[in-house]
LUMTIZA-406026 format. One record per residue (C-alpha): residue in one letter; x, y, z; residue number from 1. Coordinates in pm, 1 decimal, m for minus. Layout:
 resn       px       py       pz resi
    A        X        Y        Z  NUM
...
//
This chain:
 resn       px       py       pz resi
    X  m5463.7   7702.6  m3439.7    1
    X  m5329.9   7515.8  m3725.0    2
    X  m4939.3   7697.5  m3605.9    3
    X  m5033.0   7564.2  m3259.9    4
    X  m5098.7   7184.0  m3381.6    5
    X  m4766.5   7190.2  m3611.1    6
    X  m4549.0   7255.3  m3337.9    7
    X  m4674.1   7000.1  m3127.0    8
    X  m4632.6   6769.1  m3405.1    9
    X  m4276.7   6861.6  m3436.8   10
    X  m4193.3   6858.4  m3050.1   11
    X  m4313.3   6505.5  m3091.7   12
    X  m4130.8   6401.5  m3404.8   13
    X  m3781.2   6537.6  m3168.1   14
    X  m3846.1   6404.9  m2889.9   15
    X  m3889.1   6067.0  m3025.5   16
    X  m3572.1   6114.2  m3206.0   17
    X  m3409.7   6139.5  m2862.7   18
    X  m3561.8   5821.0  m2714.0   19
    X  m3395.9   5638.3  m3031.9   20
    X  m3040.4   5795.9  m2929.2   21
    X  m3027.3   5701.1  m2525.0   22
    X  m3048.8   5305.8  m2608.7   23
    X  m2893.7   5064.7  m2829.8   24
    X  m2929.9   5025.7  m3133.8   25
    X  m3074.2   4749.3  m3280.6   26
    X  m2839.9   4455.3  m3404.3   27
    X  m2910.4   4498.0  m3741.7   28
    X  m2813.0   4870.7  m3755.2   29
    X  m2505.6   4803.9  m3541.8   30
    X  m2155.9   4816.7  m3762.8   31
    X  m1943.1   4561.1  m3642.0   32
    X  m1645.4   4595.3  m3503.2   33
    X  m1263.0   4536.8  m3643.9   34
    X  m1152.9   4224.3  m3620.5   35
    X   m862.3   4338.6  m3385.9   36
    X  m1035.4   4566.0  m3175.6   37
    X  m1280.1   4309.0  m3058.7   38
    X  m1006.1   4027.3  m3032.8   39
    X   m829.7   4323.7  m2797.6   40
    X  m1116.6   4378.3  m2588.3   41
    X  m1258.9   4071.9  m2530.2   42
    X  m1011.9   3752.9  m2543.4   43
    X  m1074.0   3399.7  m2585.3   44
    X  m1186.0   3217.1  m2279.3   45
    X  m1055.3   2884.9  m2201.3   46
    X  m1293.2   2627.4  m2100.4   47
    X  m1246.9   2517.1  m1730.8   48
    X  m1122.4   2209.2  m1665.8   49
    X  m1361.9   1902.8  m1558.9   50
    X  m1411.6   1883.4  m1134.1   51
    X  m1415.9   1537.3  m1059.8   52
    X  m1538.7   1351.1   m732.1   53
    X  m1277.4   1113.8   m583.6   54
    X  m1325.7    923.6   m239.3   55
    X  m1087.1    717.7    m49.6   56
    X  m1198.8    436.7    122.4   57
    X   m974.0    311.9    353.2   58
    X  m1013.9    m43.0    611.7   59
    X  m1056.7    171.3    900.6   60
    X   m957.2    519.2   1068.1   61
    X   m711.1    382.3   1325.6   62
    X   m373.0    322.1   1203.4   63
    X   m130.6    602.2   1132.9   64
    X    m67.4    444.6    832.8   65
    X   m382.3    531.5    634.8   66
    X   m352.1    879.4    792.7   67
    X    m15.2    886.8    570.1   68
    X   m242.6    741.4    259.2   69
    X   m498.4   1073.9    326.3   70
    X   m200.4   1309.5    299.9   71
    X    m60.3   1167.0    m25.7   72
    X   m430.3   1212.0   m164.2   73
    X   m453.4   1565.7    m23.8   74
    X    m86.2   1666.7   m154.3   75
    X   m180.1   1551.1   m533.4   76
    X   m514.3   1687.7   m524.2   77
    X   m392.0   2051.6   m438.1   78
    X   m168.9   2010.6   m745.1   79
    X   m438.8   1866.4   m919.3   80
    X   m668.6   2164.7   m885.4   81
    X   m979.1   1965.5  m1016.0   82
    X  m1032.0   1686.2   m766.3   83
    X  m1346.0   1708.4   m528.6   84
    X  m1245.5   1523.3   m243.4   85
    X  m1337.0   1321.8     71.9   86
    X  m1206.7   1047.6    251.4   87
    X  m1434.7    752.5    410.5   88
    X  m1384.7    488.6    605.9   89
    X  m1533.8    249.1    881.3   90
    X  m1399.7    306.4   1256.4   91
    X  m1287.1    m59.2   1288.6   92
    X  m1214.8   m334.3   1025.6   93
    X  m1563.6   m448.5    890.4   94
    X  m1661.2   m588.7    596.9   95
    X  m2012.2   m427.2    582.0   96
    X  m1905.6   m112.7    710.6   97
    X  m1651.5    m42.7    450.2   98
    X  m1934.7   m181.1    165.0   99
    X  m2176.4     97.5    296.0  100
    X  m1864.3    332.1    276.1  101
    X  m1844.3    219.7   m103.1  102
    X  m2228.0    255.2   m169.7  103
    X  m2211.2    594.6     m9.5  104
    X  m1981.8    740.0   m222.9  105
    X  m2142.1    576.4   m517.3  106
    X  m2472.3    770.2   m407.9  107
    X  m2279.0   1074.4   m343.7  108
    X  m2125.3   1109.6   m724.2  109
    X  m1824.8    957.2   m737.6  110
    X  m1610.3    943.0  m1024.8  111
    X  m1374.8    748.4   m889.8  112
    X  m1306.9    558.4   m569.9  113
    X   m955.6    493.0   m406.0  114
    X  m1024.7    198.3   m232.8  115
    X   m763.7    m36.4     25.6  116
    X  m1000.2   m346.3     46.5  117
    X  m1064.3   m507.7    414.9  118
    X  m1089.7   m842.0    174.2  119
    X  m1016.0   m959.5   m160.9  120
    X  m1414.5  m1113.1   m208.3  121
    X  m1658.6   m933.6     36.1  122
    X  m1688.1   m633.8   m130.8  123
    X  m1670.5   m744.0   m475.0  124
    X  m2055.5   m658.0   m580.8  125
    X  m2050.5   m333.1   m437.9  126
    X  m1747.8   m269.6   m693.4  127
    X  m1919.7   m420.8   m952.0  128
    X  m2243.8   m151.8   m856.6  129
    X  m1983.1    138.8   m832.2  130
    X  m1837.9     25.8  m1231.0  131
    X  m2173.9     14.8  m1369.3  132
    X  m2246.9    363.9  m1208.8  133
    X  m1934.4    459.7  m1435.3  134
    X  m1684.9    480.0  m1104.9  135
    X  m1343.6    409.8  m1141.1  136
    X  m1154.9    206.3   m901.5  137
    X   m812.2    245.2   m792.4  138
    X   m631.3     33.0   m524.1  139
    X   m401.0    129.0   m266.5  140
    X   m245.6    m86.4    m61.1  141
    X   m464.0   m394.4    m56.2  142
    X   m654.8   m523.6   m369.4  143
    X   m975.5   m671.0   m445.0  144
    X  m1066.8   m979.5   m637.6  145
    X  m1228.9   m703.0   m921.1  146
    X  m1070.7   m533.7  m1175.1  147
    X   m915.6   m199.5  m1130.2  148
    X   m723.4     73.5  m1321.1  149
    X   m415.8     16.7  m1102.0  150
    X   m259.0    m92.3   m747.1  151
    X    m32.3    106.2   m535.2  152
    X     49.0    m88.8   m289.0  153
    X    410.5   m284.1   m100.1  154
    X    520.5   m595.5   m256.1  155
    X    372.2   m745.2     44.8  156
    X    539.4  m1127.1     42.0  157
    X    907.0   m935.8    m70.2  158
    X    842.3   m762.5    233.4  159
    X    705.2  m1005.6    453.0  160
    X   1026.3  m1216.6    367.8  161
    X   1228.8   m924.7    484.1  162
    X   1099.1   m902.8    804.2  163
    X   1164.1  m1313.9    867.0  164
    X   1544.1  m1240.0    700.0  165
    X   1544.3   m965.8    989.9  166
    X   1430.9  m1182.9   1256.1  167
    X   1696.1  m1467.6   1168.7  168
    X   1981.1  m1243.7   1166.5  169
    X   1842.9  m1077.6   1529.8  170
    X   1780.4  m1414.7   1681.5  171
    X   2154.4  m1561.1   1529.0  172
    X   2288.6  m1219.9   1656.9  173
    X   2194.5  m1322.5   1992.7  174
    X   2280.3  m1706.2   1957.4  175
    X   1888.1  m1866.6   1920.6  176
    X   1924.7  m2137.4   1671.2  177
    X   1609.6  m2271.5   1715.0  178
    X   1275.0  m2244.3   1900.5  179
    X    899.4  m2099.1   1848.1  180
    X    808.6  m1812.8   1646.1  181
    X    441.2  m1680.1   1716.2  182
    X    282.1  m1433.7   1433.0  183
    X    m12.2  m1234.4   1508.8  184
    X   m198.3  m1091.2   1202.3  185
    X   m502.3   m857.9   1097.3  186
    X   m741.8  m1130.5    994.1  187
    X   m734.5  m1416.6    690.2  188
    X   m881.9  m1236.6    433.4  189
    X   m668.1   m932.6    356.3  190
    X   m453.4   m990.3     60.4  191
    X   m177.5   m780.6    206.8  192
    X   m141.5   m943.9    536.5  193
    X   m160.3  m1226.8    395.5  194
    X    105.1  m1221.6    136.9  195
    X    322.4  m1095.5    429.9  196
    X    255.8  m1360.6    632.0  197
    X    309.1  m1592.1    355.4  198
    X    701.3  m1386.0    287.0  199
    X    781.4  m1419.8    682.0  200
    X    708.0  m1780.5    724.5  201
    X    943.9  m1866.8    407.4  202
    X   1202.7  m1690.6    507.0  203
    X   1218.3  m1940.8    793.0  204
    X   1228.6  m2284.2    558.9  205
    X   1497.7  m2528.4    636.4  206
    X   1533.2  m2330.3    965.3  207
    X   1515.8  m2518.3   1350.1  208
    X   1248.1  m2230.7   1424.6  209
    X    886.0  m2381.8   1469.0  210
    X    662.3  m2099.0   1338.4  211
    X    309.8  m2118.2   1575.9  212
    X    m25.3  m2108.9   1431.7  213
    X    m91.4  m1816.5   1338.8  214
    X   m385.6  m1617.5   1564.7  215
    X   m550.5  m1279.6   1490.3  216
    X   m632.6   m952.4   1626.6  217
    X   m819.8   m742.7   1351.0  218
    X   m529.1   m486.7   1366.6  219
    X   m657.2   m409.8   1690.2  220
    X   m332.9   m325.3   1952.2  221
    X   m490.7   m478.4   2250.6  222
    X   m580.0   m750.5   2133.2  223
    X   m289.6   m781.2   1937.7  224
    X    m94.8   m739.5   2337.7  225
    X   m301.3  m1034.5   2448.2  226
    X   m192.6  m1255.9   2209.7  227
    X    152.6  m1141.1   2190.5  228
    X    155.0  m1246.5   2563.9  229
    X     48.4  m1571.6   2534.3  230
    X    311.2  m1650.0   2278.9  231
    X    562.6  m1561.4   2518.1  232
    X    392.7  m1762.1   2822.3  233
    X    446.4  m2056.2   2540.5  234
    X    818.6  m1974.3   2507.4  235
    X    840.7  m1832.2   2175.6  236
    X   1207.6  m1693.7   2109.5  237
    X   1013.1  m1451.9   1859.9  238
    X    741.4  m1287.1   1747.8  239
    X    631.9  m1098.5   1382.8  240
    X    367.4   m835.9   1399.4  241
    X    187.6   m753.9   1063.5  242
    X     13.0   m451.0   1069.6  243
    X     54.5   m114.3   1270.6  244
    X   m189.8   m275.7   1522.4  245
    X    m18.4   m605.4   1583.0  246
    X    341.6   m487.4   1608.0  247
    X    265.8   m217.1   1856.4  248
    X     86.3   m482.1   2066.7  249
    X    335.4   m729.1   2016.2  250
    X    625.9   m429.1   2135.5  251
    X    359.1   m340.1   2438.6  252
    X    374.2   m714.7   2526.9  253
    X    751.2   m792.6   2535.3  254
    X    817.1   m484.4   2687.5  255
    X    553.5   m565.4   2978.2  256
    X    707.1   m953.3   2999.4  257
    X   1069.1   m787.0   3039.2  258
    X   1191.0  m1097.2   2833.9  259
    X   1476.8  m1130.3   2568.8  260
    X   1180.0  m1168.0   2279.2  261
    X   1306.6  m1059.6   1913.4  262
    X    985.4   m845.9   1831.9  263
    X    998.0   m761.4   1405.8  264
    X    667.3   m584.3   1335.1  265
    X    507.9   m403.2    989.6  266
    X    410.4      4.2    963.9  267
    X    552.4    264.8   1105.4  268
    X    382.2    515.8   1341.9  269
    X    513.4    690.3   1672.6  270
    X    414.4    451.3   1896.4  271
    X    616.7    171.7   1702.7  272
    X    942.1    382.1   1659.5  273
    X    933.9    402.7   2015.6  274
    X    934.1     95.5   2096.8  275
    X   1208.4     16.8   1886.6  276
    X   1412.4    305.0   2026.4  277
    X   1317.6    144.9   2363.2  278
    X   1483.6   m190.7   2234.0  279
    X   1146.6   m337.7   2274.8  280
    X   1143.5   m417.8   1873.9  281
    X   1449.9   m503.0   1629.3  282
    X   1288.5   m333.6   1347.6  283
    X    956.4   m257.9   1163.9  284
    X    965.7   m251.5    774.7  285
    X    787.1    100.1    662.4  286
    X    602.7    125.8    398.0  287
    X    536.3    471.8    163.8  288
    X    135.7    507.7    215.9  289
    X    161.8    881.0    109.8  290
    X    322.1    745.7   m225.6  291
    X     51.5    527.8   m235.5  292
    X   m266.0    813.6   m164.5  293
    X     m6.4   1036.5   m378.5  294
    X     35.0    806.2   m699.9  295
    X   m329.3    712.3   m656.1  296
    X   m495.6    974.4   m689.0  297
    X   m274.8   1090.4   m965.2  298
    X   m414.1    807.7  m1181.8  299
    X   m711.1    830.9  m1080.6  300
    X   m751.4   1168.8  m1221.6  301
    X   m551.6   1044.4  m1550.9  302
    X   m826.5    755.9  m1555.0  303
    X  m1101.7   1047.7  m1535.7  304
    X   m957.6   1225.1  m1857.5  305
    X   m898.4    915.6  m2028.0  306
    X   m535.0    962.1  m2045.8  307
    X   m380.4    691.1  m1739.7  308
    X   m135.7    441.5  m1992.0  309
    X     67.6    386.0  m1662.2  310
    X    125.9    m26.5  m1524.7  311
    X   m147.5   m239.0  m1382.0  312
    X     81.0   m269.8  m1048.5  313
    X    308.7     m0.3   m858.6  314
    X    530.5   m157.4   m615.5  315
    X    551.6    152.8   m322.4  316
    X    847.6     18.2   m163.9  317
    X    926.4    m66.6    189.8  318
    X   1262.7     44.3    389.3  319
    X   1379.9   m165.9    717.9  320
    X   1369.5     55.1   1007.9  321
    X   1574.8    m29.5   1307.2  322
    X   1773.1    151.8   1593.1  323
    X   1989.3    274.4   1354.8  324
    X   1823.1    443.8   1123.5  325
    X   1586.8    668.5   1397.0  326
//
């Protein structure tokens, strides 16, 4: 009996000796491992790099032009590699439209915000929300009266006196020495526009040419037709177009009138170079809205990491586009 209890005893003490052996051991009664041999199997991770939530927020969806400003976004976030992004934007030119664009991407986590601003003082408290909310703001292509890391954007009034210099030599070119000059623009509140306006009608001082009150459209191109058309029922020699919107009207409009009208317009898009192939326009001065999305969102992401040391304002550029050059 006392034979039978000792080997059970002992079958006991084994077995839980074998238990012990099929698991780990305990931390304290593991030996460590060389240095080497554990930087060899295991290296050193990196830590991933911050994801940050940018939004651009453009005037409106339909002009080419801020089409162009989405791809130079899209092309520096895929080198970027960090950048969630997402592009918003009212489907015409509205001031409260493009603030609830702003105080949906505030809501949605944005870290920054891209923003071309339908009007230097309308959206101002919504940017002053976004700040507080820590959001960054950015400009492209048309400020707002509120401080920002940067613009990206055309010297607008260089440009806008461009396009008048174009005019006069078009209208000399085909002896006009005087006469009206109608110019239909976006609205009176866009910085942009406005400082183009305010280029075109200087190029025209000490001139003969009468330069019209200026009426407006929104951008939009029928509208902009309809006016265009009643400029030319008034007998103006020429006529300056400055947005996408307006110049395509305004090429639409002297090309339904069939009259000699010196047409200089502002964008570029399919629909303009057309009409210039057409003869329809002298020229359109094109802008670089993918250097502006591009160069945006490159310091906006700088901005992020607290590492943007780059100028207040970035002059994009503009290049005079006439039969010529297409």
């Amino acid at each position: 009996m006392k034979r039978r209890v000792l080997a059970l005893l002992l079958c006991i003490v084994v077995a839980g000796s074998l238990l012990v052996g099929c698991g780990s051991k305990p931390a304290e009664q593991q030996s460590p491992a060389p240095a080497e041999n554990s930087a060899q199997s295991k290296p050193e991770e990196q830590p991933a790099a911050e994801k940050y939530k940018v939004y651009l927020i453009t005037m409106d969806q339909m002009d080419q032009h801020w089409v162009n400003v989405d791809k130079g976004c899209k092309k520096a976030v895929d080198e970027l590699g960090n950048i969630d992004y997402q592009w918003l934007a009212p489907d015409v030119k509205d001031d409260a439209k493009q603030i609830e664009c702003i105080n949906n991407a505030v809501a949605g986590g944005a870290d920054a915000i891209l923003l071309a601003a339908n009007g230097p003082v309308a959206v101002t408290s919504a940017l002053e929300e976004a700040q507080k909310a820590g959001v960054k703001i950015v400009y492209v292509d048309s400020p707002a009266d509120f401080p920002g890391i940067a613009t990206f954007a055309t010297d607008n009034k260089a440009a806008g006196k461009t396009a008048g210099e174009e005019m006069l030599k078009a209208l000399q070119a085909a002896g006009i020495t005087e006469g009206k000059i109608g110019i239909v623009n976006v609205n009176a509140a866009t910085a942009s526009v406005v400082a183009r306006e305010e280029g075109f009608r200087s190029a025209f001082e000490g001139s003969k040419f009468q330069i019209l009150e200026t009426q407006y459209s929104e951008g939009d191109a029928a509208k902009s037709k309809d006016i265009a058309a009643n400029y030319i029922t008034q007998g103006c020699v020429g006529i300056f177009g400055a947005n996408e919107g307006c110049t395509v009207g305004t090429g639409n409009a002297i090309k339904e009138a069939g009259k000699n009208v010196i047409g200089v317009g502002f964008d570029k898009s399919d629909a303009i170079l057309n009409l210039i192939k057409e003869g329809f326009l002298v020229c359109t001065m094109a802008q670089n809205p993918d250097v502006m999305g591009y160069e945006g969102m490159k310091a906006a992401a700088q901005a992020l990491s607290g590492q943007y040391t780059g100028p207040k304002n970035v002059d994009t550029g503009v290049t005079v586009l006439d039969k010529s050059k297409l």
